[in-house]
TORVO-854566 format. One record per residue (C-alpha): residue in three letters; x, y, z. Coordinates in steps of 0.25 Angstrom, whole numbers, plus 5000, padded with zeros to 4 digits. Layout:
residues N
+-----+------+------+------+
| res |    u |    v |    w |
+-----+------+------+------+
| ala |    X |    Y |    Z |
...
+-----+------+------+------+
***
This chain:
residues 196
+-----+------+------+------+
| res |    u |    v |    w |
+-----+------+------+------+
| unk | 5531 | 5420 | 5390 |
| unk | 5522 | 5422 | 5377 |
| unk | 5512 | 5431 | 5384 |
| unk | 5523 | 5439 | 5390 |
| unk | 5530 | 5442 | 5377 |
| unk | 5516 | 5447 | 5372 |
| unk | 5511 | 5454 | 5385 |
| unk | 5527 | 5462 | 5383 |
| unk | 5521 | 5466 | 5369 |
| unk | 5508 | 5470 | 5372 |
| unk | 5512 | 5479 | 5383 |
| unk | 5523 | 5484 | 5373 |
| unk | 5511 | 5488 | 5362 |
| unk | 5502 | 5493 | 5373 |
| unk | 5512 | 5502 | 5378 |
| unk | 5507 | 5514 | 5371 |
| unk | 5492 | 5511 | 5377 |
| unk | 5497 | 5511 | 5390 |
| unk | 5503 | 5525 | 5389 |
| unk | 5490 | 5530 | 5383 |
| unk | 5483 | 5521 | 5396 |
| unk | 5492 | 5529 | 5404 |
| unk | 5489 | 5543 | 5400 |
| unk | 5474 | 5540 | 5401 |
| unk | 5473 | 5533 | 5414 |
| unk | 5483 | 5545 | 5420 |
| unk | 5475 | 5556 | 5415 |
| unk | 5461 | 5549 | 5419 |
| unk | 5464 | 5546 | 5433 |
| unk | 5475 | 5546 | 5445 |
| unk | 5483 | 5534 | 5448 |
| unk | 5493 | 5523 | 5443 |
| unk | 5493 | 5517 | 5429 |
| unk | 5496 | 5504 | 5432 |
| unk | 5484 | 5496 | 5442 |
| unk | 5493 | 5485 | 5449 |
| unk | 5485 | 5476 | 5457 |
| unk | 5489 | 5462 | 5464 |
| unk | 5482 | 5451 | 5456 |
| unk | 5484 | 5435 | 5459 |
| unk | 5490 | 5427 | 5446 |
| unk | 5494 | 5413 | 5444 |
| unk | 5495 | 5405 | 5456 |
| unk | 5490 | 5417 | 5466 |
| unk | 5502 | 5421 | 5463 |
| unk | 5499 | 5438 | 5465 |
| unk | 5504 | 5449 | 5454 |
| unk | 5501 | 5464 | 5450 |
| unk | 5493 | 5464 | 5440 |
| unk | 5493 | 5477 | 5431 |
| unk | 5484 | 5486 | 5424 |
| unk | 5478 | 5499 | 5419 |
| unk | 5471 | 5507 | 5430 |
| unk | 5458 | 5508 | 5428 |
| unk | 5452 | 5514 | 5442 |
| unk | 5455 | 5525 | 5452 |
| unk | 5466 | 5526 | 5460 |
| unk | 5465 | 5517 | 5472 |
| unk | 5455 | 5509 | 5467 |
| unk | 5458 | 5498 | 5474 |
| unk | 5455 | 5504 | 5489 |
| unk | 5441 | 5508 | 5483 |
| unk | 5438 | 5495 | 5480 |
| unk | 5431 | 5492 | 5494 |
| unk | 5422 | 5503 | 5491 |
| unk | 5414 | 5497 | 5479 |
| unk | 5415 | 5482 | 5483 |
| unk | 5400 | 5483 | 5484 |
| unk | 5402 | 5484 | 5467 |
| unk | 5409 | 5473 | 5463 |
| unk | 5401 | 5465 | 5451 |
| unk | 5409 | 5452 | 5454 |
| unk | 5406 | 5440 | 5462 |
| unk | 5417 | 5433 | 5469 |
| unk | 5430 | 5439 | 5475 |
| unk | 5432 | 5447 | 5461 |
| unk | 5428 | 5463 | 5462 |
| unk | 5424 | 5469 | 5449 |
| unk | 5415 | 5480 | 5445 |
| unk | 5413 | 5484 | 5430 |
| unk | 5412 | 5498 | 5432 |
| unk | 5422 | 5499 | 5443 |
| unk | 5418 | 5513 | 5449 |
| unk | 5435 | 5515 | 5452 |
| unk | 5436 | 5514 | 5436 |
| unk | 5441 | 5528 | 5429 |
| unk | 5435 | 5532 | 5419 |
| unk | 5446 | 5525 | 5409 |
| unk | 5449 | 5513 | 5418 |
| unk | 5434 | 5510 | 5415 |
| unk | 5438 | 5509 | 5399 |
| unk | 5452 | 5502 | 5401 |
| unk | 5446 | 5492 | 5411 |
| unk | 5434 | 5488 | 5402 |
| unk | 5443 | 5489 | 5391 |
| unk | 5454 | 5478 | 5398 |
| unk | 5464 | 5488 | 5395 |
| unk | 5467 | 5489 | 5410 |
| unk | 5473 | 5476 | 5410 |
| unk | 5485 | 5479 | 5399 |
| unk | 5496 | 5480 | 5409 |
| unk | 5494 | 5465 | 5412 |
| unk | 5502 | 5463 | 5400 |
| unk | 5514 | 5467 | 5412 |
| unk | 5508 | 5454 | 5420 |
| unk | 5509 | 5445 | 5410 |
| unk | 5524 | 5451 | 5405 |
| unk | 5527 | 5449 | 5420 |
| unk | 5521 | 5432 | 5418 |
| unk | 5510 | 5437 | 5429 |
| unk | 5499 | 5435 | 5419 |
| unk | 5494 | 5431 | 5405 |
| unk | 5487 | 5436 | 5394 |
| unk | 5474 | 5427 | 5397 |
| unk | 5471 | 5420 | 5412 |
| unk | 5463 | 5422 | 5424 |
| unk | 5461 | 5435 | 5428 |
| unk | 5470 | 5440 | 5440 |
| unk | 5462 | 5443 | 5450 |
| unk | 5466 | 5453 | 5462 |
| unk | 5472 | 5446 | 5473 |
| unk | 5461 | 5448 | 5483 |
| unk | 5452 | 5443 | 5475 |
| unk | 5460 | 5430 | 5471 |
| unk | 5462 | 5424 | 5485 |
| unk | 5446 | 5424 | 5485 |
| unk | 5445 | 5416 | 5472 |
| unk | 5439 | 5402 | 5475 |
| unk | 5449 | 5390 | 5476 |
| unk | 5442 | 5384 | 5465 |
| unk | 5446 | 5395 | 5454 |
| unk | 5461 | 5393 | 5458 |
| unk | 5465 | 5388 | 5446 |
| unk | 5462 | 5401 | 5439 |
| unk | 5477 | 5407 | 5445 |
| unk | 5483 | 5395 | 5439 |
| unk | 5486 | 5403 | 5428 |
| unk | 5492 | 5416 | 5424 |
| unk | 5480 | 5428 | 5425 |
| unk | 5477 | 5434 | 5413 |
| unk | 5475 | 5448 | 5408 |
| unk | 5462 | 5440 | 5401 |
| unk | 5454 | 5428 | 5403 |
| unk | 5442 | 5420 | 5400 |
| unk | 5434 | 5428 | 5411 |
| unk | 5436 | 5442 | 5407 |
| unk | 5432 | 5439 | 5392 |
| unk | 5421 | 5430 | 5397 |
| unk | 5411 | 5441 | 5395 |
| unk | 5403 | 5451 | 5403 |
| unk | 5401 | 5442 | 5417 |
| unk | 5414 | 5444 | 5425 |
| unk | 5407 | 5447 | 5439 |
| unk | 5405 | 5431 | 5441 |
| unk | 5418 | 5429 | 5449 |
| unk | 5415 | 5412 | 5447 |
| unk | 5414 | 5414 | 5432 |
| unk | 5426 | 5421 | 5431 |
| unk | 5434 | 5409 | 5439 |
| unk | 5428 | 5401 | 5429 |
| unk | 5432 | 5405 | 5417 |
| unk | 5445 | 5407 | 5424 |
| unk | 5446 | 5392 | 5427 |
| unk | 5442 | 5390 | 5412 |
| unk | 5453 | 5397 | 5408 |
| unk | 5464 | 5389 | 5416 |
| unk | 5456 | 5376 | 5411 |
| unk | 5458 | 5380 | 5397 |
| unk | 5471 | 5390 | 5395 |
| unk | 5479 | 5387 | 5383 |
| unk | 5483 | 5395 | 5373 |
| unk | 5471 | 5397 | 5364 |
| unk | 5463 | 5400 | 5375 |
| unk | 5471 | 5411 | 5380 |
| unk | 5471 | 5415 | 5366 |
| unk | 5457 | 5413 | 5363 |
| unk | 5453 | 5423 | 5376 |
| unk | 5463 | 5433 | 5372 |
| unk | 5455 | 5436 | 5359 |
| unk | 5442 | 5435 | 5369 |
| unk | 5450 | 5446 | 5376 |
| unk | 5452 | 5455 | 5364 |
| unk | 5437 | 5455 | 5361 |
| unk | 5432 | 5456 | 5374 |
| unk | 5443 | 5469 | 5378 |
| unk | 5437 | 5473 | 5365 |
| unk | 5422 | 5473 | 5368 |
| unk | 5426 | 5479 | 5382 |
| unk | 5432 | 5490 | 5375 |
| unk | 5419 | 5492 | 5365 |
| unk | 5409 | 5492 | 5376 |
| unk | 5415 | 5501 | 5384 |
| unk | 5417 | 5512 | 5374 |
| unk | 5401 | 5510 | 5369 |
| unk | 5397 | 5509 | 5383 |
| unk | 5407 | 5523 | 5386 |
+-----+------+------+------+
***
């Protein structure tokens, strides 16, 4: 119920930065605001997650087409430089600003501030029995793999840390990696405006 109450906040204070997000991803390329994609949660039990596009339209049905540039091991699909990236999505993804919406996942008890990444529902059926655990818990707009540093294309890693994360969850640990998020969303930010 906490995180609820604060998620309700947040998107309150952001509000203004989503109108500004708006105008900038409506003038710098076609298509919806909103990306809505079916994602697994807790128990496999599926949901729409919600966030900021960040690609060209249709980027889904092109997806086929540059399988042969996936960085990650494992059922995951993940390419850094994503070629279906607009020129801003490349920033607001890189910057984690893309995920803000998810704050209506958590209002609507489908996520949480911190757990295991949601992963799109293709993708989740192919995870190893041996990680179930990891959709035990509520998914998490942040977790101990996305701030784990640079390595995120070793799919058995990412599992890992996920398990780590449902062996250890309490309060402060949530706490502790949500700090770890602020510093690492700020680094992401820095490097890509040296690096642009």
């Amino acid at each position: 119920m906490l995180q609820r109450l604060i998620a309700f906040i947040l998107l309150i204070l952001f509000f203004p930065l989503f109108i500004i997000l708006y105008i900038l991803i409506k003038i710098t390329s076609k298509g919806p605001f909103i990306f809505k994609q079916k994602r697994l949660g807790k128990d496999k039990k599926p949901f729409t997650i919600y966030k900021i596009r960040t690609m060209v339209e249709k980027a889904e049905s092109q997806k086929s087409k540059i399988q042969n540039l996936n960085e990650a091991d494992g059922p995951a699909f993940k390419i850094h430089n994503d070629p279906r990236y607009t020129k801003f999505g490349s920033f607001l993804a890189h910057s984690g600003l893309d995920e803000l919406p998810q704050l209506i996942n958590i209002i609507k008890g489908e996520m949480a501030f911190i757990g295991p990444r949601p992963l799109p529902v293709e993708e989740a059926k192919k995870v190893p029995k041996k990680y179930d655990r990891r959709f035990s818990v509520l998914p998490g707009i942040s977790s101990l793999w996305v701030t784990a540093g640079t390595n995120h294309s070793n799919f058995d890693r990412w599992m890992r840390l996920d398990l780590e994360y449902v062996k250890n969850k309490s309060f402060w640990y949530d706490l502790n990696i949500s700090v770890r998020t602020i510093i690492f969303v700020f680094k992401l930010f820095f490097q890509y405006e040296i690096q642009n």
